[in-house]
C-alpha positions, 0 to 999 in steps of 0.5 A: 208594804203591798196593797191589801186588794193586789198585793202589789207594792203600795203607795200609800197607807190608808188614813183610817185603818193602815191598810196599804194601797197601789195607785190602782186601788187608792180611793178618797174619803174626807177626813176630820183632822180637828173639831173645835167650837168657832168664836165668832158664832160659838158654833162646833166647826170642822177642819177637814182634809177632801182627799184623804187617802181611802183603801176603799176595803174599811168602812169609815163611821159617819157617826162617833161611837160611844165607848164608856169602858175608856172613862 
């Protein structure tokens, strides 16, 4: 696989979207690996990864996006 900004070979796969990425232009983005609701405090919590590998070409949504036709 090459990057997608220098078509040069990748290192790494974009986590959203599976674009390919040199050292060069990897970013970092945070990744939401699992939401679950917390016994203690009943409370929606999140379990994150920081550094999650970003091509920095696609935009990843801070919001869910609804999708009615999928029910």
């Amino acid at each position: 696989m090459d990057c997608w900004i220098c078509e040069r070979p990748a290192l790494a796969a974009c986590r959203f979207c599976g674009r390919g990425a040199c050292r060069e232009h990897a970013k970092s983005h945070p990744f939401v690996l699992d939401v679950y609701r917390g016994e203690k405090h009943r409370s929606l919590r999140a379990l994150v990864v920081e550094d999650a590998i970003h091509c920095g070409v696609c935009r990843p949504r801070s919001e869910p996006v609804d999708m009615p036709e999928l029910e």
